[in-house]
Structures are given as C-alpha cells and as structure tokens.
MARKE-133044 format. One line per field, with one value per residue: x, y, z of N, C-alpha, C, O in turn; residue number from 0. Coordinates in nm, 2 decimals, always signed. Layout:
residues N
n.px <- X/... .
n.py <- Y/... .
n.pz <- Z/... .
ca.px <- X/... .
ca.py <- Y/... .
ca.pz <- Z/... .
c.px <- X/... .
c.py <- Y/... .
c.pz <- Z/... .
o.px <- X/... .
o.py <- Y/... .
o.pz <- Z/... .
k <- NUM/... .
END
This chain:
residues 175
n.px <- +18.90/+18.88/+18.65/+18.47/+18.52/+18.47/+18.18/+18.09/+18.15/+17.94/+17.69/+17.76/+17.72/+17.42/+17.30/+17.33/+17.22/+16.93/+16.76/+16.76/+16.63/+16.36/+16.32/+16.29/+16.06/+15.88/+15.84/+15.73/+15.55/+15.37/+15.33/+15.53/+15.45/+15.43/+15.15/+15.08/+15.02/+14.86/+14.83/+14.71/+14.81/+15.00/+14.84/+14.87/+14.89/+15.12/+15.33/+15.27/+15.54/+15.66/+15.59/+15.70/+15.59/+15.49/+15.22/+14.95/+14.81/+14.52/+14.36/+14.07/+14.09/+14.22/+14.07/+13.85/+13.94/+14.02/+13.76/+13.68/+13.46/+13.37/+13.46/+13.62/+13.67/+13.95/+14.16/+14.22/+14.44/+14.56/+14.84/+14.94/+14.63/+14.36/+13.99/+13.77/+13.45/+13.13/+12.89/+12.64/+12.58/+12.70/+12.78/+13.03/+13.25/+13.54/+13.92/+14.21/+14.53/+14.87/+14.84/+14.76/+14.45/+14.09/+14.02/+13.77/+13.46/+13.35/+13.20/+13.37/+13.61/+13.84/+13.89/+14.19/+14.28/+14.18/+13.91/+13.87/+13.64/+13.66/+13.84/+13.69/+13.64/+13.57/+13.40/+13.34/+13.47/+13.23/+13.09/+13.25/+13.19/+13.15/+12.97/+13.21/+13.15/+13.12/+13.40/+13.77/+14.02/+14.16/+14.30/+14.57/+14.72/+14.98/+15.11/+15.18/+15.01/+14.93/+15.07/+14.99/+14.69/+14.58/+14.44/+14.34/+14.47/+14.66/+14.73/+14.72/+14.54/+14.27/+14.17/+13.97/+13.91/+13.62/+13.50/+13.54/+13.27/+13.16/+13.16/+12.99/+12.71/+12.69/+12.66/+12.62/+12.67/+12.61/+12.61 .
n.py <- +12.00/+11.72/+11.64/+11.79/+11.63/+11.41/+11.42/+11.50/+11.30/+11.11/+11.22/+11.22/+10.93/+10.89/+11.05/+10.87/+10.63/+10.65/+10.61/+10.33/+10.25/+10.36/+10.20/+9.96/+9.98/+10.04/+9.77/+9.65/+9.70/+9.64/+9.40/+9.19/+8.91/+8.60/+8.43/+8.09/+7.84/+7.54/+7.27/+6.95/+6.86/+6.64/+6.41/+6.42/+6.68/+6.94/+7.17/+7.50/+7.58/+7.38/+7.17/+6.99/+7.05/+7.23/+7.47/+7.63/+7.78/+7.87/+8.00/+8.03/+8.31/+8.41/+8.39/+8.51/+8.78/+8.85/+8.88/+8.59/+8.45/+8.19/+7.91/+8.00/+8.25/+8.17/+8.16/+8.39/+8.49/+8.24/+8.12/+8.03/+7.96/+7.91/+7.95/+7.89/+7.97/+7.92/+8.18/+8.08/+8.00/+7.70/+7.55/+7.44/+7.46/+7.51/+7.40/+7.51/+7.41/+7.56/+7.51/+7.28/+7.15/+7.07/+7.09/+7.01/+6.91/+6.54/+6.26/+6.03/+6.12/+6.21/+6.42/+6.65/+6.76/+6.74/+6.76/+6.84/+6.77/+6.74/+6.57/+6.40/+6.30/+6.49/+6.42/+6.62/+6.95/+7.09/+7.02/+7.17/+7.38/+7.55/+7.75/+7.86/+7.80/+7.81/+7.67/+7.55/+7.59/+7.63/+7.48/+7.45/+7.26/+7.25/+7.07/+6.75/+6.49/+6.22/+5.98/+6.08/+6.11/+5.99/+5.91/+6.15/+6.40/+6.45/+6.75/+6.90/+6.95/+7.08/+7.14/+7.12/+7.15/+7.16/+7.32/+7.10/+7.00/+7.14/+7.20/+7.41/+7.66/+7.78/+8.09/+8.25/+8.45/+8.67/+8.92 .
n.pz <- +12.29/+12.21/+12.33/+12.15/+11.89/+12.01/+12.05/+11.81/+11.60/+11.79/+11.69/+11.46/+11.37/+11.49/+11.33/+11.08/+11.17/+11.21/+10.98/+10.99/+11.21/+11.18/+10.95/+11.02/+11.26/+11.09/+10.94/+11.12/+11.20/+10.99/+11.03/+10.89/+10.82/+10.64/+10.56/+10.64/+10.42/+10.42/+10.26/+10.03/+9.81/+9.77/+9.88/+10.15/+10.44/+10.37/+10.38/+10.13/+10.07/+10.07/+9.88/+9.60/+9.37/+9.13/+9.19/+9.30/+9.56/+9.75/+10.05/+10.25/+10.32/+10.16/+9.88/+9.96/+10.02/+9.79/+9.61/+9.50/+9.33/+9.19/+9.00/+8.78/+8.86/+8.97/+8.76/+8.72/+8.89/+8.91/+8.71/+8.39/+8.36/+8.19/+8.10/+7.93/+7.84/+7.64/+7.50/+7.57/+7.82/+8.01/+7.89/+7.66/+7.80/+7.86/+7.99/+8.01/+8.11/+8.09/+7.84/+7.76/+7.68/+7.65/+7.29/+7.16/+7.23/+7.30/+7.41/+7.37/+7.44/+7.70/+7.96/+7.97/+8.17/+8.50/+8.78/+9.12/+9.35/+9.73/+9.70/+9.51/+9.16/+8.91/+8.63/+8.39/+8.33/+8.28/+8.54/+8.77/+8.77/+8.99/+9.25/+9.48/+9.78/+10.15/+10.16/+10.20/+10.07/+9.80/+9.55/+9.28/+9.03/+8.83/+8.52/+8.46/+8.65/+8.71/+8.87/+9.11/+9.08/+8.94/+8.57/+8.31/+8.45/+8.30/+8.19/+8.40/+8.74/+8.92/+9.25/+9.47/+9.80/+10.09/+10.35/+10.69/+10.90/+11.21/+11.57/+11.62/+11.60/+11.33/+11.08/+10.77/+10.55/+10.24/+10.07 .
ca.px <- +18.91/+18.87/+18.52/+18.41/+18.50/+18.32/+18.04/+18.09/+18.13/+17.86/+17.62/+17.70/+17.68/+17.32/+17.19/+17.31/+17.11/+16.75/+16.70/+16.71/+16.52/+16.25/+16.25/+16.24/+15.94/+15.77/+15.85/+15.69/+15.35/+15.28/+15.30/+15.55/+15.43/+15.36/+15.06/+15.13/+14.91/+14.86/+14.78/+14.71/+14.89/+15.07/+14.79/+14.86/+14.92/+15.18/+15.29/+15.26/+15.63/+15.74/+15.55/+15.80/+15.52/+15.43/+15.12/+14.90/+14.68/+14.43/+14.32/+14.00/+14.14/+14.27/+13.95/+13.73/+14.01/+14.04/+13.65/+13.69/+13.31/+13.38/+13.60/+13.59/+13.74/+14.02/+14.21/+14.29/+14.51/+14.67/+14.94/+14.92/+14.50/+14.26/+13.90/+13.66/+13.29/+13.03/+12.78/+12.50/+12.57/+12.89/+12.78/+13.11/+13.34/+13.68/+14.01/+14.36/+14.68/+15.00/+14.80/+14.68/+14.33/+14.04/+13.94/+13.64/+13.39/+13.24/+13.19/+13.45/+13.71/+13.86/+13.96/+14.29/+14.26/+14.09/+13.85/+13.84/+13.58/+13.71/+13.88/+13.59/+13.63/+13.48/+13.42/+13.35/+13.48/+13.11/+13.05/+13.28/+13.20/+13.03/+13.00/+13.30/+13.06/+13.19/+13.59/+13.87/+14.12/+14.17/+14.48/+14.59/+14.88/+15.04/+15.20/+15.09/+14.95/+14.89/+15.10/+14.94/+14.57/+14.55/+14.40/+14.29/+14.54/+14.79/+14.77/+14.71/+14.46/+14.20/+14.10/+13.86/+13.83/+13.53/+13.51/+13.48/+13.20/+13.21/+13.07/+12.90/+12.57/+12.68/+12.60/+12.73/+12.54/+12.71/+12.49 .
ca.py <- +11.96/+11.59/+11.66/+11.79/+11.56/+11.27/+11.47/+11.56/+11.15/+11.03/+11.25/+11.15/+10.80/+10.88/+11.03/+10.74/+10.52/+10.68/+10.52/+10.19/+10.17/+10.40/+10.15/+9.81/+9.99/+10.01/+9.62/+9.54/+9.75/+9.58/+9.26/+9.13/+8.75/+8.58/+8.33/+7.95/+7.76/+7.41/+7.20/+6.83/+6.82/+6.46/+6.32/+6.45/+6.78/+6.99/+7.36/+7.51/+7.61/+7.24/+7.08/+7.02/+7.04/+7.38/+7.39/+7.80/+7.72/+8.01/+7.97/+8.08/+8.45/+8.48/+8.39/+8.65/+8.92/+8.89/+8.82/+8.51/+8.38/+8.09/+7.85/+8.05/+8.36/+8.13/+8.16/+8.57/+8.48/+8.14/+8.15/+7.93/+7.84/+7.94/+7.90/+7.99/+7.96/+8.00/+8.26/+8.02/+7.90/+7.65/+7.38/+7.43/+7.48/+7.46/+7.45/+7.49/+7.45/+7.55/+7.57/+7.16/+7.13/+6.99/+7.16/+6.90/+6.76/+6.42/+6.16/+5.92/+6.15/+6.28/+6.58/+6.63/+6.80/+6.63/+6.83/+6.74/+6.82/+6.65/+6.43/+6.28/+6.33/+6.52/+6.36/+6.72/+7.05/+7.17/+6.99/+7.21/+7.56/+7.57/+7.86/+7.86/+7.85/+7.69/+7.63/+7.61/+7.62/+7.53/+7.41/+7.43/+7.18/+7.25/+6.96/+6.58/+6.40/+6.10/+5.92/+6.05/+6.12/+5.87/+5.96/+6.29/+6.46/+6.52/+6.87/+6.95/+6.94/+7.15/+7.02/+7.22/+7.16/+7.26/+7.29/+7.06/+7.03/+7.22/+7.17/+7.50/+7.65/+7.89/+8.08/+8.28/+8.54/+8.73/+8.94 .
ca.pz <- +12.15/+12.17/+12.35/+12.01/+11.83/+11.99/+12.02/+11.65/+11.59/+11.83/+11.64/+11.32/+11.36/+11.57/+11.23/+11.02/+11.25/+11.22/+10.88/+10.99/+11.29/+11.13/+10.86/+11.16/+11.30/+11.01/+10.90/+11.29/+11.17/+10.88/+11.04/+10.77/+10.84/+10.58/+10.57/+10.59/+10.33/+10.40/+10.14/+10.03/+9.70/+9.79/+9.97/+10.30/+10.46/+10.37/+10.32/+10.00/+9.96/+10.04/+9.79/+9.51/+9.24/+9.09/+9.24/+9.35/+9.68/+9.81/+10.14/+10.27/+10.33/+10.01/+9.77/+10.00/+9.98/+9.60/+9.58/+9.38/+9.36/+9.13/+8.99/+8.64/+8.87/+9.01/+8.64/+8.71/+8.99/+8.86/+8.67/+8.31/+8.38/+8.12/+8.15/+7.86/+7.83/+7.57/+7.55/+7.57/+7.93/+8.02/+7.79/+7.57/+7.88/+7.82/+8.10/+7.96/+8.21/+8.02/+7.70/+7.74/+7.75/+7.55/+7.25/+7.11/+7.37/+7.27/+7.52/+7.40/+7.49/+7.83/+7.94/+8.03/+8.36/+8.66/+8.88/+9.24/+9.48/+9.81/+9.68/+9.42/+9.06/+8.83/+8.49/+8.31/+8.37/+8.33/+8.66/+8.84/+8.74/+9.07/+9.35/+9.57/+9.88/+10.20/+10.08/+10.32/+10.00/+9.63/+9.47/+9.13/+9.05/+8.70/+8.52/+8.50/+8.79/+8.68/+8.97/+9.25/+9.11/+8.83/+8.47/+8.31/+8.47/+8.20/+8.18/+8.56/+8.79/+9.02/+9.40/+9.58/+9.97/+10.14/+10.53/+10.78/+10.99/+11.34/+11.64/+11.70/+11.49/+11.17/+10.95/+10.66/+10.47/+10.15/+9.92 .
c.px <- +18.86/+18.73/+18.43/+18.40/+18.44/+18.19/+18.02/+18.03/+18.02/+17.69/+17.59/+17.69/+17.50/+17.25/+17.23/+17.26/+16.96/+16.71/+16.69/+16.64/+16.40/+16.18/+16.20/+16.10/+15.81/+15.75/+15.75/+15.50/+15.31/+15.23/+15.37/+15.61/+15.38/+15.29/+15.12/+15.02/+14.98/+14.79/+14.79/+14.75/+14.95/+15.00/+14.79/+14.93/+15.06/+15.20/+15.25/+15.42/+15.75/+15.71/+15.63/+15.69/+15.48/+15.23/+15.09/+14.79/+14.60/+14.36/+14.17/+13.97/+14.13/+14.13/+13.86/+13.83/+14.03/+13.86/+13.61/+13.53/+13.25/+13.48/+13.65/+13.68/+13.90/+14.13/+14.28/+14.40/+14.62/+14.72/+14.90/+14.80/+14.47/+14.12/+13.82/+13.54/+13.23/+12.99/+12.69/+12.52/+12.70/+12.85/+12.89/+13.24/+13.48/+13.82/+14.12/+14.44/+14.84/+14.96/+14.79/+14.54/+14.23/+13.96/+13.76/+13.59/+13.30/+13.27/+13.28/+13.58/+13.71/+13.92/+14.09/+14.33/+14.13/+14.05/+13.80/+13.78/+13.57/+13.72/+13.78/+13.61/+13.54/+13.48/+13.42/+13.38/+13.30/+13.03/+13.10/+13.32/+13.09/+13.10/+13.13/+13.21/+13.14/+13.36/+13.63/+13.99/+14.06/+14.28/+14.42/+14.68/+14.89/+15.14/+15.12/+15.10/+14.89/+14.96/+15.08/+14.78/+14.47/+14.55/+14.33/+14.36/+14.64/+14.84/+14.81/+14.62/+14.41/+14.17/+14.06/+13.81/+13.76/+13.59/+13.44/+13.32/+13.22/+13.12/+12.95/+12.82/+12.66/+12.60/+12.67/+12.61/+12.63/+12.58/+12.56 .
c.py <- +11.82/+11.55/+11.68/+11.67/+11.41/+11.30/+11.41/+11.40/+11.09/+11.08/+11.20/+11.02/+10.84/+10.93/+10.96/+10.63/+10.49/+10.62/+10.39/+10.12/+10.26/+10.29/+9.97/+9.83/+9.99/+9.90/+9.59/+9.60/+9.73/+9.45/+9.16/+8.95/+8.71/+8.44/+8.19/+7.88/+7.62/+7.32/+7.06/+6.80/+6.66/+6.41/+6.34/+6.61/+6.81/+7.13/+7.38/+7.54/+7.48/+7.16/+7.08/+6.99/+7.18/+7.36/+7.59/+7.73/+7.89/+7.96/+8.04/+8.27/+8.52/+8.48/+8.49/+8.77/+8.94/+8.86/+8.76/+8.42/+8.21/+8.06/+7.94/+8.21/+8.31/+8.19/+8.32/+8.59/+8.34/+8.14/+8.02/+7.85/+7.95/+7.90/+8.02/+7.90/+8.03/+8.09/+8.22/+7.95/+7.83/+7.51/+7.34/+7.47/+7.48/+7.53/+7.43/+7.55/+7.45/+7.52/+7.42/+7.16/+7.05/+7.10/+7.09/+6.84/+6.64/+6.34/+6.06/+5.97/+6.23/+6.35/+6.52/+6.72/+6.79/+6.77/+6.81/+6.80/+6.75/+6.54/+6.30/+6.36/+6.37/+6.50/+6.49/+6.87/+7.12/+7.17/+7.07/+7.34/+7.58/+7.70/+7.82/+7.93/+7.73/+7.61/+7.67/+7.65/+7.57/+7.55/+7.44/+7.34/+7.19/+7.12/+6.86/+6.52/+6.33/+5.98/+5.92/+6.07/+6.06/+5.95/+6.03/+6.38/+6.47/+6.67/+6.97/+6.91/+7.07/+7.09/+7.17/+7.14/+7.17/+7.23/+7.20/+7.09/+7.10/+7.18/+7.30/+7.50/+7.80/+7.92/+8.16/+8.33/+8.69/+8.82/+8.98 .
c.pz <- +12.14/+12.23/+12.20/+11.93/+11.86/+12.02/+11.86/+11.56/+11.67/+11.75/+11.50/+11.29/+11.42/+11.42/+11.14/+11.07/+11.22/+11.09/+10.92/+11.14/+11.27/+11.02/+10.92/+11.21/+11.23/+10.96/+11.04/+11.29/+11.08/+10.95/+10.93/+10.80/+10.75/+10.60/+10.52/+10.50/+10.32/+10.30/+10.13/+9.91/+9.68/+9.87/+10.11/+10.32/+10.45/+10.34/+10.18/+9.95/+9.97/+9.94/+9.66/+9.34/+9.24/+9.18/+9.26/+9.44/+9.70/+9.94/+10.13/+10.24/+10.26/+9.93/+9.85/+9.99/+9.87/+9.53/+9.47/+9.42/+9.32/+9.07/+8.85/+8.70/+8.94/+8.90/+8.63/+8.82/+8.99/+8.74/+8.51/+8.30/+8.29/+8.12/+8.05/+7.82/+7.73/+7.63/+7.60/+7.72/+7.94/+7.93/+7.69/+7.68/+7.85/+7.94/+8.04/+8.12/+8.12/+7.88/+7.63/+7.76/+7.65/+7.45/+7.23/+7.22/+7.28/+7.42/+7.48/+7.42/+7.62/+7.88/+7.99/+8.14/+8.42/+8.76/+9.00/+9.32/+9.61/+9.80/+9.61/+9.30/+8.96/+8.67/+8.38/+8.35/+8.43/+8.46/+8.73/+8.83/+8.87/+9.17/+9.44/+9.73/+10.01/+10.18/+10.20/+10.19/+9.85/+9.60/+9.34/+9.11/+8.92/+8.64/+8.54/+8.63/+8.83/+8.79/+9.06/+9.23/+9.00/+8.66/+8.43/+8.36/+8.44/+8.18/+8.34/+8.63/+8.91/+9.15/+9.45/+9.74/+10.02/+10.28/+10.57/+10.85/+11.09/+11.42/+11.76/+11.62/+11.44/+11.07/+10.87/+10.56/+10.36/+10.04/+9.81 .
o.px <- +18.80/+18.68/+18.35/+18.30/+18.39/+18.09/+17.95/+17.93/+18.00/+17.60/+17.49/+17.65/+17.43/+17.15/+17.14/+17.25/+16.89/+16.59/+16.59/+16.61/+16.31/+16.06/+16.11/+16.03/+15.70/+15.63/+15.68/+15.40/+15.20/+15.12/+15.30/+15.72/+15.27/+15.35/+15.17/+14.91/+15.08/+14.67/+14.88/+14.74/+14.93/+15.06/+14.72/+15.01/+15.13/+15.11/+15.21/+15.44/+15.86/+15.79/+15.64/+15.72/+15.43/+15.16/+15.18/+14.70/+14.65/+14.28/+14.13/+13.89/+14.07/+14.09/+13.77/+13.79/+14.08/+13.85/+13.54/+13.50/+13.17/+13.58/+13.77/+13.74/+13.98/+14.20/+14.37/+14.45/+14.72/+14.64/+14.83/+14.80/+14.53/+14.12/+13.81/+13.53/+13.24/+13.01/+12.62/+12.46/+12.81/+12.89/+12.88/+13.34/+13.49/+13.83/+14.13/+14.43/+14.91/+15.05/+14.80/+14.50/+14.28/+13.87/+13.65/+13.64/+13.20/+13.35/+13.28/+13.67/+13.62/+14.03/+14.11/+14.45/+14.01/+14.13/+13.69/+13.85/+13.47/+13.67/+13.78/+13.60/+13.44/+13.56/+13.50/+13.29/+13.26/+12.95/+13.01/+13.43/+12.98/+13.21/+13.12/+13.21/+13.18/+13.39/+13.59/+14.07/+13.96/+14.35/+14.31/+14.76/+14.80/+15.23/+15.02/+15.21/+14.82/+14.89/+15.10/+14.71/+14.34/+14.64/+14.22/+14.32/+14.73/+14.95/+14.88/+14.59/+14.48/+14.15/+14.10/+13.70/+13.80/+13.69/+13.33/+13.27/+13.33/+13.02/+12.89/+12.82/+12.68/+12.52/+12.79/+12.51/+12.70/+12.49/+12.50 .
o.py <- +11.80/+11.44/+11.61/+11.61/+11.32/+11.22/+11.32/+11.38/+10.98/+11.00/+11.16/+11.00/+10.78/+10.86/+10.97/+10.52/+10.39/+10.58/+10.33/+10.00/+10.22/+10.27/+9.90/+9.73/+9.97/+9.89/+9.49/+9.56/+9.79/+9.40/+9.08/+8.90/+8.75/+8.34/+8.16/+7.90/+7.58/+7.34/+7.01/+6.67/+6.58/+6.34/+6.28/+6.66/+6.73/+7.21/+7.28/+7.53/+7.47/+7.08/+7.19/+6.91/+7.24/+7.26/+7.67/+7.65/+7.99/+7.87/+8.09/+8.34/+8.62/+8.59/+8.54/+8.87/+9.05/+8.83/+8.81/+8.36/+8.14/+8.13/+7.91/+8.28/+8.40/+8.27/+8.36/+8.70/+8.34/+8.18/+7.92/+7.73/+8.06/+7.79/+8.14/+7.79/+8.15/+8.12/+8.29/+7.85/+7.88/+7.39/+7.24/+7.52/+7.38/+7.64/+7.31/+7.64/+7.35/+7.51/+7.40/+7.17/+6.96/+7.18/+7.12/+6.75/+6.67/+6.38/+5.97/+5.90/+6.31/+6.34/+6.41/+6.71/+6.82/+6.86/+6.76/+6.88/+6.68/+6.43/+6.18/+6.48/+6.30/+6.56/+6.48/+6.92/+7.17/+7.25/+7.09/+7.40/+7.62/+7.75/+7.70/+8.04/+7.62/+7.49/+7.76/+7.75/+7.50/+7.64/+7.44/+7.35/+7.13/+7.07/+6.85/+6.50/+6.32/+5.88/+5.83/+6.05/+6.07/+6.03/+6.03/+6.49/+6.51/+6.71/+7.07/+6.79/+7.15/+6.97/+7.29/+7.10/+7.28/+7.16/+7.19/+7.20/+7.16/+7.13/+7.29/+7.40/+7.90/+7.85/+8.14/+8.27/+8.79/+8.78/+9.00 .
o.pz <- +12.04/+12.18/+12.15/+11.91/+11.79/+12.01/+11.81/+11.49/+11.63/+11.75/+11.44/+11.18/+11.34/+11.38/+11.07/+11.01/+11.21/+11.10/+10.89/+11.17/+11.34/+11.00/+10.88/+11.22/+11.26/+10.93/+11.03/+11.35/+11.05/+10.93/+10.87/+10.81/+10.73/+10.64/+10.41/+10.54/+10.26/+10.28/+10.20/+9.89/+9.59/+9.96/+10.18/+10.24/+10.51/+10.30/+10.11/+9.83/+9.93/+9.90/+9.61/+9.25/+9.34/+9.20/+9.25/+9.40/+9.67/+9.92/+10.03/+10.18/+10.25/+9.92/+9.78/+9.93/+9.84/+9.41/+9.38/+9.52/+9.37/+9.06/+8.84/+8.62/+8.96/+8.95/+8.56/+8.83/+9.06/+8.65/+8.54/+8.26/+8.29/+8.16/+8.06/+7.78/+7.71/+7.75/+7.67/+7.73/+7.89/+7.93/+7.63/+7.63/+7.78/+7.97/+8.00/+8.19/+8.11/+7.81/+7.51/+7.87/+7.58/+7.49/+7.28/+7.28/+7.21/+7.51/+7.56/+7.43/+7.65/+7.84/+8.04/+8.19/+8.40/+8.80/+9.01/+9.39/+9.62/+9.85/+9.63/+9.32/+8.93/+8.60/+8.28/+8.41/+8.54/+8.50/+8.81/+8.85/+8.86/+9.17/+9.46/+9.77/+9.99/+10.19/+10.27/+10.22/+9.82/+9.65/+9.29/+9.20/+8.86/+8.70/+8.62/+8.70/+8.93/+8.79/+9.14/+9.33/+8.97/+8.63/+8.49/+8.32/+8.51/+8.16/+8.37/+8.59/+8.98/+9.14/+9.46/+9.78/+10.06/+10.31/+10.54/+10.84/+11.08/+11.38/+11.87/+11.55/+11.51/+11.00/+10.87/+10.52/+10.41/+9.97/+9.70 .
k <- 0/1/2/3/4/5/6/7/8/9/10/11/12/13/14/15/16/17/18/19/20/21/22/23/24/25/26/27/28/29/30/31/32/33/34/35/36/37/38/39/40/41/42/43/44/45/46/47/48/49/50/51/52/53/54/55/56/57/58/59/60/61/62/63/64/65/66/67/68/69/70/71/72/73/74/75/76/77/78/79/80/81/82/83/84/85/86/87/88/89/90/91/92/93/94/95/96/97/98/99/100/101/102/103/104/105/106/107/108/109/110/111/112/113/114/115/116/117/118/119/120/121/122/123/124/125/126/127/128/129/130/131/132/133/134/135/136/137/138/139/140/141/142/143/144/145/146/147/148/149/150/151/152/153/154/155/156/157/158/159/160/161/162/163/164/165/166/167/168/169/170/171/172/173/174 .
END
C-alpha cells in the first residue's frame, strides 16, 4: 500500500512538471535576449534604457528588419513623430514631436526640432529627408533639448549616425 501511493504521488507531481520545462525549452529556442541599443543621447555612449530621456533608438538591425528606407518611414515606428509632405516634392516639409512642430516656413523663423546628421545640424527639415544609406542607428529624443544640443530643439530632436569607417573593402547592394 504505501508503494502505491508514492508511486501514485511521484507521478503526479512528474505530470505537473512537464509544463514548465516544455515551456523553459521553448524560452532557450527563441533566444529570449534582448538586444542592447547603445546610444549617444547625452553626448557619450550609453544604453538606451539608461538614458533617463524618452528617447526610441533603432539600430542597424532594426531599420533593415522593419525596412525603413528613409527618415519619413522612421515616424511609423516612433511614438508621438509626425512627418508630412506635400504632393509637389518635400518643399513644404513638416516634423511634429508630441504635436510641436512648424506649421509656416519663412526664413526668419526656426524650426523647432533639430536634425542631426553626425552630430552637425540641420537648419531645415527638408535637408534631412535623406536615404537612410550607411546608418549604424537613429535616435529620436522627445521633449526639449535645449541643454545638451542647444536651440531648435524645443520640441525634440532627430540624430542620425552613420558608420564608421573599416578597415577592410565593402560593399552593400539593395535593390
């Protein structure tokens, strides 16, 4: 009798078990790592979920697995960006972050989000509707950023990375 029953009990603990190392083995074949995204938000490298500024980074990875081609497809994947263009071409551009941006373009006024291509400023949005060719990342940073990246950056700002140099020969061919 007492044979039975730790049978009886070693069994049924054995099938309350099989759910959760069926469901461990499946966590160990996804690979559930998730990717570190370093970023320059404050001037110098950091992750992305230390930065204590709202901020959406996309590594290389990410903008070819979501095939983001330009800065105009960045906006379907960040959170509070808007990004509308005439029909006639991008000559009437316009970037809203959090529903700041510029309606009226004249030249004596300035936008209020800063577009940064390694770290050099871009005086008009329309300058930086460019191919996303060559990028190691782009940032978004929501919120003013006027203490670490001066003026025009009241509403937010864009920074676009490209890659380093290397010291082998590449190439890179997309149709």
């Amino acid at each position: 009798m007492g044979f039975t029953k730790v049978l009886s009990r070693l069994s049924i603990f054995s099938l309350l078990l099989i759910p959760y190392v069926v469901s461990s083995a499946d966590e160990g074949a996804k690979g559930g790592v998730l990717e570190e995204v370093v970023v320059t938000a404050r001037k110098r490298e950091e992750t992305a979920q230390s930065v204590p500024i709202p901020i959406s980074a996309l590594s290389e990875a990410q903008l070819e697995a979501r095939n983001i081609t330009d800065l105009q497809d960045v906006e379907r994947i960040t959170p509070n960006m808007d990004f509308t263009s005439s029909a006639v071409g991008n000559q009437n551009t316009q970037v809203f972050i959090r529903g700041i941006g510029q309606v009226n373009w004249s030249t004596t006024q300035d936008p209020k989000i800063g577009i940064y291509i390694d770290g050099v400023y871009l005086s008009r949005p329309q300058g930086g509707l460019v191919d996303l060719m060559d990028v190691e990342r782009v940032e978004v940073l929501r919120g003013p950023q006027g203490t670490l990246f001066g003026r025009n950056t009241t509403a937010g700002l864009i920074q676009i990375i490209t890659k380093g140099p290397s010291q082998e020969q590449e190439s890179y061919f997309k149709s």
